[in-house]
Biopython code that builds the backbone (N, CA, C, O; Angstrom):
import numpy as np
from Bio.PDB.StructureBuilder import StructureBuilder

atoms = [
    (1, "UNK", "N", (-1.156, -154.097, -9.613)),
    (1, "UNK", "CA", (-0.430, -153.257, -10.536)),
    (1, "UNK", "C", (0.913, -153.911, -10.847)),
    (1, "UNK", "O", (1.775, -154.275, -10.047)),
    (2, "UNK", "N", (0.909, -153.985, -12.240)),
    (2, "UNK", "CA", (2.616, -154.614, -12.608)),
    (2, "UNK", "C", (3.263, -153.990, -13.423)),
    (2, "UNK", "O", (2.657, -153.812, -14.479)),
    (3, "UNK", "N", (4.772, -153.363, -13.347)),
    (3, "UNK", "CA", (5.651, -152.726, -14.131)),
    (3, "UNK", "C", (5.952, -153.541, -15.160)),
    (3, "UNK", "O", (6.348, -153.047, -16.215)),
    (4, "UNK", "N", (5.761, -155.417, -14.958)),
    (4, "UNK", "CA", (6.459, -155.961, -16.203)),
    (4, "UNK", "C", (7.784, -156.234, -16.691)),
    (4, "UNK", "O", (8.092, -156.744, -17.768)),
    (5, "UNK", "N", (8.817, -155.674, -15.406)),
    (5, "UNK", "CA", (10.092, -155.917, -15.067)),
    (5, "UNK", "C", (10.351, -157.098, -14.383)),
    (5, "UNK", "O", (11.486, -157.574, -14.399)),
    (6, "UNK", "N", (9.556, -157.561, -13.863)),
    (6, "UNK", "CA", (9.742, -158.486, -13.291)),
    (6, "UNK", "C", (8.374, -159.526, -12.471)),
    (6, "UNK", "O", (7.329, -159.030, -12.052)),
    (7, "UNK", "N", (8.692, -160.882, -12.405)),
    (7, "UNK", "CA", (7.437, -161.516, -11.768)),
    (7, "UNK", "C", (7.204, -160.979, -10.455)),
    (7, "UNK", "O", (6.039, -160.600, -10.333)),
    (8, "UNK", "N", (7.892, -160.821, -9.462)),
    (8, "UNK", "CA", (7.775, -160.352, -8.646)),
    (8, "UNK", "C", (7.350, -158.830, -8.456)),
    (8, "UNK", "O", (7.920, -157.957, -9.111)),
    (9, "UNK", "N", (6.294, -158.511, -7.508)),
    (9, "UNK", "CA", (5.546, -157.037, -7.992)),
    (9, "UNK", "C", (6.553, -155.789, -7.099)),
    (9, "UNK", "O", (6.538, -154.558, -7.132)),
    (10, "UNK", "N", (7.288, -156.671, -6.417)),
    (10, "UNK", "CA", (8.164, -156.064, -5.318)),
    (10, "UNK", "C", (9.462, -155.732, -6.155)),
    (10, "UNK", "O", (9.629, -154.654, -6.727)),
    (11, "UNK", "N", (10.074, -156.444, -6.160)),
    (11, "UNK", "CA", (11.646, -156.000, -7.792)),
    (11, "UNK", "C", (10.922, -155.286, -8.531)),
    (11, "UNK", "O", (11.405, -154.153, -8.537)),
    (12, "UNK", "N", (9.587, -155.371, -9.461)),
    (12, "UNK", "CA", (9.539, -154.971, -10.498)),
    (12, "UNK", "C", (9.353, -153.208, -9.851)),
    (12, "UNK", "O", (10.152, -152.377, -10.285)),
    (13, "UNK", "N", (8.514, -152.859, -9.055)),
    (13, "UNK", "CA", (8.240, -151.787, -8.558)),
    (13, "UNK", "C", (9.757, -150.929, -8.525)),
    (13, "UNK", "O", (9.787, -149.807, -9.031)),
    (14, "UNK", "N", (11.152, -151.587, -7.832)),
    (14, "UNK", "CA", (12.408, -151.399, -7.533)),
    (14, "UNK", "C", (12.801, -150.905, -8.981)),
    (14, "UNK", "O", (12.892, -149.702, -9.223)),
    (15, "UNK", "N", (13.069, -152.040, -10.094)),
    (15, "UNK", "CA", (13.459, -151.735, -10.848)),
    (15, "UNK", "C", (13.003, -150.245, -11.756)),
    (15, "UNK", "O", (13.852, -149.509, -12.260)),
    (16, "UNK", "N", (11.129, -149.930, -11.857)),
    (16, "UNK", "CA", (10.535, -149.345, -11.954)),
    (16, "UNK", "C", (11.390, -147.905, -11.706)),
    (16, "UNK", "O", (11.868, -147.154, -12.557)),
    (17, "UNK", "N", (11.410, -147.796, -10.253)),
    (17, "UNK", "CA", (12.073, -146.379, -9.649)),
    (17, "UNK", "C", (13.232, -146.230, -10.158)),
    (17, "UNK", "O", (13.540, -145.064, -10.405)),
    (18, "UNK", "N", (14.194, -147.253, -10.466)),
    (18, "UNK", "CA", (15.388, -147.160, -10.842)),
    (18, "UNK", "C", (15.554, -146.622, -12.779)),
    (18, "UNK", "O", (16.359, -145.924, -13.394)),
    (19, "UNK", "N", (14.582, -147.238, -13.076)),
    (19, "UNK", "CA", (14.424, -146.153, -14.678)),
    (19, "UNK", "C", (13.835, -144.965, -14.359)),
    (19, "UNK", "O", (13.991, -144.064, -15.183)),
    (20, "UNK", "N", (13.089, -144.686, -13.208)),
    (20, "UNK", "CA", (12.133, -143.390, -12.685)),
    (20, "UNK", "C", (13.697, -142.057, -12.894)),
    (20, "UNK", "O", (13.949, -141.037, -13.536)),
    (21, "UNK", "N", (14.417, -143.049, -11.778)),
    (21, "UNK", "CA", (15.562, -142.035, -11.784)),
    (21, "UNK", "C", (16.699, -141.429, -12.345)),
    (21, "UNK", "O", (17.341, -140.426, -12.034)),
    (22, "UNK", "N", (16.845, -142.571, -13.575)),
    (22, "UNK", "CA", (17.626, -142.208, -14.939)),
    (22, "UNK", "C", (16.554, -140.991, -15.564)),
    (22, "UNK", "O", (16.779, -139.783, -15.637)),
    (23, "UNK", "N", (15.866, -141.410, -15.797)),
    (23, "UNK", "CA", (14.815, -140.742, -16.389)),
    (23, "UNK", "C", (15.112, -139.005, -15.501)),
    (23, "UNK", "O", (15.642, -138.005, -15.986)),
    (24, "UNK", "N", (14.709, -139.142, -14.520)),
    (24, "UNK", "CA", (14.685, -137.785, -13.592)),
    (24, "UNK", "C", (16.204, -136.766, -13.935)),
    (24, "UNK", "O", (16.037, -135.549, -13.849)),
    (25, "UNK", "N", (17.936, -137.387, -14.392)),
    (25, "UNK", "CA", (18.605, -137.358, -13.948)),
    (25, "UNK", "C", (18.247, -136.463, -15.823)),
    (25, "UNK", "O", (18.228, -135.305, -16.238)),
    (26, "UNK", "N", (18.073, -137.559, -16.297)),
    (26, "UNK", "CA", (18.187, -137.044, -17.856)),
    (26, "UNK", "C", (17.515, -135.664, -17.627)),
    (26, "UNK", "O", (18.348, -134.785, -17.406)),
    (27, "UNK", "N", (16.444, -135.317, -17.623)),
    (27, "UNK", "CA", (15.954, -134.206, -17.727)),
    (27, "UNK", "C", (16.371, -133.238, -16.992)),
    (27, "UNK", "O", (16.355, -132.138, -17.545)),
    (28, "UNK", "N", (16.899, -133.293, -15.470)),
    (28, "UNK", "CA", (17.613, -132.184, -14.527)),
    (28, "UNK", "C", (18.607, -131.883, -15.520)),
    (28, "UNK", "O", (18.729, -130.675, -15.725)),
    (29, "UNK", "N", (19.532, -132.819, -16.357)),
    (29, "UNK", "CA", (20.130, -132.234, -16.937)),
    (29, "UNK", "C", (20.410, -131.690, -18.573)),
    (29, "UNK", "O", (21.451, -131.509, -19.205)),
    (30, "UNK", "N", (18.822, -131.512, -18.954)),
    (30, "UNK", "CA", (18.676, -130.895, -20.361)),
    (30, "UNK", "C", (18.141, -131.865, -21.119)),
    (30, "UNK", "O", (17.157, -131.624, -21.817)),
    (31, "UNK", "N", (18.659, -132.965, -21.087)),
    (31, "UNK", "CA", (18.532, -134.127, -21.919)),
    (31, "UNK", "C", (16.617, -134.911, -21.855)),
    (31, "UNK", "O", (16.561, -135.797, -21.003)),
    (32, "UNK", "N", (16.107, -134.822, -22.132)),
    (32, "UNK", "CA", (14.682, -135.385, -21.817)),
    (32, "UNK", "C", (13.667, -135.386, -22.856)),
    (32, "UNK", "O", (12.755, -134.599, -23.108)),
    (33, "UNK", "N", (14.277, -137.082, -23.698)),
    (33, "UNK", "CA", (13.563, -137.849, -24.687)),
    (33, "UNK", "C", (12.263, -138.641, -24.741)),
    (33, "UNK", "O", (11.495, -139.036, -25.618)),
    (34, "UNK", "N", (12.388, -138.715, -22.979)),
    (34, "UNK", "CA", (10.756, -139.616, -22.625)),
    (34, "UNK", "C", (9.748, -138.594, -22.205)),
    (34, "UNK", "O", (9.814, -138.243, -21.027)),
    (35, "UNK", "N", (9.036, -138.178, -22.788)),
    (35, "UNK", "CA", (7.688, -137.276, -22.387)),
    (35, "UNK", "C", (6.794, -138.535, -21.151)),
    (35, "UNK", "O", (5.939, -138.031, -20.422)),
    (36, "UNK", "N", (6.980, -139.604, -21.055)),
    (36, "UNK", "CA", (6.309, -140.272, -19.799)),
    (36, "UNK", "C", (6.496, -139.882, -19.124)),
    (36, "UNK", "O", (5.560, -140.009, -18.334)),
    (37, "UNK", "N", (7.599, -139.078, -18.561)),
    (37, "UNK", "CA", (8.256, -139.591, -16.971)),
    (37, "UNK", "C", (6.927, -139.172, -16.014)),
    (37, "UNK", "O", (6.180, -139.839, -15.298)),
    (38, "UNK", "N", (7.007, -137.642, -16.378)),
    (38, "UNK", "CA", (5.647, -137.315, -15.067)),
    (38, "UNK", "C", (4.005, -138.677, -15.135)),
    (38, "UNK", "O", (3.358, -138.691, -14.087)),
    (39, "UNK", "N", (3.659, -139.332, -15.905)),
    (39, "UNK", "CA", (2.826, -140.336, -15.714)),
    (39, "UNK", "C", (3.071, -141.549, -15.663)),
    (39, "UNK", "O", (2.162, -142.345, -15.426)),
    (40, "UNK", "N", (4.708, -142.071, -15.934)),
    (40, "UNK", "CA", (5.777, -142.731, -14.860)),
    (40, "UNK", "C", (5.832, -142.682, -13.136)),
    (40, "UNK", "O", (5.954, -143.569, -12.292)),
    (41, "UNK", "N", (5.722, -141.608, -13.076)),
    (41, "UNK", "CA", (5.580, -141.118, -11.689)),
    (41, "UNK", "C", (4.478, -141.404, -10.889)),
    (41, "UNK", "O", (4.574, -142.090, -9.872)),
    (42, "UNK", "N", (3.410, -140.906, -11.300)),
    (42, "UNK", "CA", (1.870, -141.080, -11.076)),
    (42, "UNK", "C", (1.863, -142.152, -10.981)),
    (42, "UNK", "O", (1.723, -142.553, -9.825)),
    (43, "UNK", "N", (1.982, -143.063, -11.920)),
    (43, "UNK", "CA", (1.523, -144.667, -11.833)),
    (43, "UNK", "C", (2.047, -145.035, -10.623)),
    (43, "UNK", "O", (1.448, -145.146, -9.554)),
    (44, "UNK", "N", (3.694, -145.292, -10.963)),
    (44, "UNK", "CA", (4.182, -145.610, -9.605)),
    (44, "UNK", "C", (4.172, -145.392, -8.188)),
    (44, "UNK", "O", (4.433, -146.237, -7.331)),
    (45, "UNK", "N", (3.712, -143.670, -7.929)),
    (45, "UNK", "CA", (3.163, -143.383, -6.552)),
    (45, "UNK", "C", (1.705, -144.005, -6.442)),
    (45, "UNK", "O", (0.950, -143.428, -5.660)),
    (46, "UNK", "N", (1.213, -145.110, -7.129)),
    (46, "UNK", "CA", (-0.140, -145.793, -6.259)),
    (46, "UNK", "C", (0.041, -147.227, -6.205)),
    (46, "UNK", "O", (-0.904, -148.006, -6.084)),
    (47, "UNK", "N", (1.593, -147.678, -6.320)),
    (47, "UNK", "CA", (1.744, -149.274, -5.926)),
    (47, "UNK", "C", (1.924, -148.630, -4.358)),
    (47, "UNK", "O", (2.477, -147.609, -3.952)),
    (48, "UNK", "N", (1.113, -149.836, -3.612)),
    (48, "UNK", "CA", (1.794, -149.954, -2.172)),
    (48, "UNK", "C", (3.004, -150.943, -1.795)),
    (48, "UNK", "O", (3.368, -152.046, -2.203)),
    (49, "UNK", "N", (3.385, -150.178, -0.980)),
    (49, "UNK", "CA", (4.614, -151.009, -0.857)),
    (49, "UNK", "C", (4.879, -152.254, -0.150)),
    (49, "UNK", "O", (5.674, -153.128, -0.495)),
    (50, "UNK", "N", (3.982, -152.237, 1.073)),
    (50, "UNK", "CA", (3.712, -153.013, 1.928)),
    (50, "UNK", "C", (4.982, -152.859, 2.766)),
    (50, "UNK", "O", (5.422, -151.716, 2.890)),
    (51, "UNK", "N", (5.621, -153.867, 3.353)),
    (51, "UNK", "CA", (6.331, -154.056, 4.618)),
    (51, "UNK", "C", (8.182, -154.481, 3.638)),
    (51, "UNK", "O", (9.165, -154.841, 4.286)),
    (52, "UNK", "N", (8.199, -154.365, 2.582)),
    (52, "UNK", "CA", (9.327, -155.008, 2.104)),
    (52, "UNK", "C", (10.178, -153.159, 1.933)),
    (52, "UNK", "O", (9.715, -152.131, 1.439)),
    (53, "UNK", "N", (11.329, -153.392, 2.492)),
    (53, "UNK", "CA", (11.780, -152.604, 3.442)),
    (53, "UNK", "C", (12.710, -151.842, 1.742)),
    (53, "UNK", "O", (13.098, -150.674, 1.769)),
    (54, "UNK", "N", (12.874, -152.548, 0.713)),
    (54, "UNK", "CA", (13.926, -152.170, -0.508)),
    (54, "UNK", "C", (12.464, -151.364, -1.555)),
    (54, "UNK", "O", (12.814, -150.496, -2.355)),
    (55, "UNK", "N", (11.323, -151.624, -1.493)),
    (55, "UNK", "CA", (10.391, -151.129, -1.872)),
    (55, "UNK", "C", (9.823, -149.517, -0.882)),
    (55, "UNK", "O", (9.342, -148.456, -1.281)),
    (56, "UNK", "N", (10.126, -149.955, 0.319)),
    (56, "UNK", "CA", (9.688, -148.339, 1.155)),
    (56, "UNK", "C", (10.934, -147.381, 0.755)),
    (56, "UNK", "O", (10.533, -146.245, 0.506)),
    (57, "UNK", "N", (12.448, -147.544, 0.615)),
    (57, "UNK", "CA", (13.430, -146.592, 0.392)),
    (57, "UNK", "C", (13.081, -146.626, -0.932)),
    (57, "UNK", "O", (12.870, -145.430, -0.733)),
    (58, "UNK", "N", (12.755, -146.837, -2.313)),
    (58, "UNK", "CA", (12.401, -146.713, -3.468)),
    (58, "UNK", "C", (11.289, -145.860, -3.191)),
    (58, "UNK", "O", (11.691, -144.878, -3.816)),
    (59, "UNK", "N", (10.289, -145.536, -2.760)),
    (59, "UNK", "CA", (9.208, -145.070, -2.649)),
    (59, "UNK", "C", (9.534, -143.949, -2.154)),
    (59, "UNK", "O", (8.823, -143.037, -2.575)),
    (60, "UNK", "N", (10.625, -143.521, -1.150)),
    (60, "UNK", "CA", (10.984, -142.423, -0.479)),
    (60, "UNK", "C", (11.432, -141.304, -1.439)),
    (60, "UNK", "O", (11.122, -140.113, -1.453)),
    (61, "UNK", "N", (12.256, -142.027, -2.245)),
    (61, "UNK", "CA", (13.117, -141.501, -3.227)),
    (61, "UNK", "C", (12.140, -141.115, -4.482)),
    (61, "UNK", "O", (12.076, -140.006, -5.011)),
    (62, "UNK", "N", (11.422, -142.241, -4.824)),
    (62, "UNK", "CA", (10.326, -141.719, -5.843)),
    (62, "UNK", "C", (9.583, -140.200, -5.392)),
    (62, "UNK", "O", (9.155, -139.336, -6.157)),
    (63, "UNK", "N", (9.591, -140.201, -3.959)),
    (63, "UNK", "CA", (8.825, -138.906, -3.594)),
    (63, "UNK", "C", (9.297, -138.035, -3.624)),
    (63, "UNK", "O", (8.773, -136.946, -3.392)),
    (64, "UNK", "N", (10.994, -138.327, -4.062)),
    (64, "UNK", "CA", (11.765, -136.990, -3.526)),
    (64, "UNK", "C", (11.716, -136.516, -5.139)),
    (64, "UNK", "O", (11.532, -135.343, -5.462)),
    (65, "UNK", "N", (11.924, -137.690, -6.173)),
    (65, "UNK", "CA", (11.700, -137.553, -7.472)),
    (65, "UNK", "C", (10.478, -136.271, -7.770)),
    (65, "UNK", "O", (10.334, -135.117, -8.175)),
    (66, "UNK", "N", (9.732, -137.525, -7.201)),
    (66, "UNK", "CA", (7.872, -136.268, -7.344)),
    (66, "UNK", "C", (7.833, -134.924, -6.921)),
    (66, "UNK", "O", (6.790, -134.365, -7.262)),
    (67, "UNK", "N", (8.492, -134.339, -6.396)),
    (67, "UNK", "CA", (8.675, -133.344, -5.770)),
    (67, "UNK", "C", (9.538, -131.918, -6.402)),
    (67, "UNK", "O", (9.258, -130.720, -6.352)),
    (68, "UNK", "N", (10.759, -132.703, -7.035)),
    (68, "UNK", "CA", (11.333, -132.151, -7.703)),
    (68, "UNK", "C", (10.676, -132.012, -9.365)),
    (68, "UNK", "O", (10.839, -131.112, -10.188)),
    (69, "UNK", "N", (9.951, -133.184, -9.446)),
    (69, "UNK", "CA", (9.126, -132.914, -10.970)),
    (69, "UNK", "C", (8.398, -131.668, -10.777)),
    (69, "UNK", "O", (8.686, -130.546, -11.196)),
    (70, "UNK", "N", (7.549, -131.993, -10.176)),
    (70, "UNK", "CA", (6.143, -130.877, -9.994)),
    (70, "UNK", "C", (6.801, -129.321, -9.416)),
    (70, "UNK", "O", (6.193, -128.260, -9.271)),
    (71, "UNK", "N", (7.813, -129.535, -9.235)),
    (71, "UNK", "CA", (7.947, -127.700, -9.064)),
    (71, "UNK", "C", (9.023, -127.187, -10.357)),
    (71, "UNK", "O", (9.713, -126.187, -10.554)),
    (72, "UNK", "N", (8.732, -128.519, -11.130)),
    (72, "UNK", "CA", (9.854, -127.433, -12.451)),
    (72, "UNK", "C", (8.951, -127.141, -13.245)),
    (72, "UNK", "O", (9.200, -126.459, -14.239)),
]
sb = StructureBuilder()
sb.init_structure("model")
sb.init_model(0)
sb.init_chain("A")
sb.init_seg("    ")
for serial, (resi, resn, name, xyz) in enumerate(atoms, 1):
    if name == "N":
        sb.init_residue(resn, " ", resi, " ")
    sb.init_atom(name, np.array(xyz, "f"), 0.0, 1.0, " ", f" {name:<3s}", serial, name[0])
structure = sb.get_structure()
């Protein structure tokens, strides 16, 4: 699976979460122009992360993201 941010599947995943969470921030606060985000989300909760330790705290946070999507 590749975000396309980057060659590396590990940054790109990083960078990935890091528009995940602009994205998240826009809509908590009214503002929410990208109808992706929730299948933004999805996609990204089925990269594994493996053992690279800046990809597991991205993933944590993506969950905390996911969490807060699905109950609004």
């Amino acid at each position: 699976m590749t975000f396309d941010h980057h060659p590396d599947p590990a940054i790109a995943f990083c960078i990935e979460v890091e528009e995940i969470i602009g994205m998240a921030y826009n809509r908590r606060v009214g503002f929410d122009p990208e109808p992706t985000l929730d299948q933004r989300i999805e996609r990204a909760m089925m990269f594994r992360v493996g053992g690279d330790m800046n990809c597991v705290d991205a993933k944590a946070t993506l969950r905390e993201i996911e969490r807060e999507v699905i109950t609004r």
